[in-house]
C-alpha positions, -999 to 999 in steps of 0.1 A, spaced: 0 0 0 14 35 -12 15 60 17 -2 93 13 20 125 13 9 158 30 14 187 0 40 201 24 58 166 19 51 171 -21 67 205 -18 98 197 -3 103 168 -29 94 189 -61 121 217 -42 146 190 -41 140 177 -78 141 209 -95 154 241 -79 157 262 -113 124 254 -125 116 293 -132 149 294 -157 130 266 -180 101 294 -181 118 316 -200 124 305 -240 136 333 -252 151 359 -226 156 396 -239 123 393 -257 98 412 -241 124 443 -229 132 442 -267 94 450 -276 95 475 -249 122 493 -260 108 492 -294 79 511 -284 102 533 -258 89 518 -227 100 499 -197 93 459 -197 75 466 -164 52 496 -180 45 472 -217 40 448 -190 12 467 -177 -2 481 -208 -3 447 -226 -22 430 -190 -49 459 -198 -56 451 -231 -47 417 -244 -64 414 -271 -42 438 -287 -15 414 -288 -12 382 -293 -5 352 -273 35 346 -269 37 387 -259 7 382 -230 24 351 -218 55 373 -218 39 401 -198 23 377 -174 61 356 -167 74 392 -169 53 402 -134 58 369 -124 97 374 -122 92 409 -106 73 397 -74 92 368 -66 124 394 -68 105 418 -42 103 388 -22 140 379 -22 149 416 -16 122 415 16 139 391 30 
């Protein structure tokens, strides 16, 4: 009979399996602040302005924005702490 693990048990054993598992998230890095600076903006104001309206653009530049805020909070996070 398989024991049953708690998800804090599942954690600690994805942790241990993979610790750079945000680095595999990004395909293609210097992408999105490249289409910022096309349009003279910052990645983190594009990122904003492409969240508001993302029917404007299409799917790989929303999934950009959204990894793009991602990345920014877990970097407050570290810097909290």
């Amino acid at each position: 009979m398989k024991k049953l693990r708690t998800k804090k048990e599942l954690r600690k054993i994805m942790a241990k399996k993979d610790k750079k598992w945000i680095q595999k998230a990004i395909k293609r890095p210097g992408a999105f602040t490249a289409k910022a600076k096309k349009r003279n903006m910052s990645s983190a104001k594009f990122a904003a302005k492409v969240s508001a309206n993302p029917e404007k653009y299409d799917k790989t530049t929303v999934r950009q924005a959204n990894l793009a805020k991602t990345l920014r909070k877990i970097s407050k996070k570290r810097k909290k702490k």
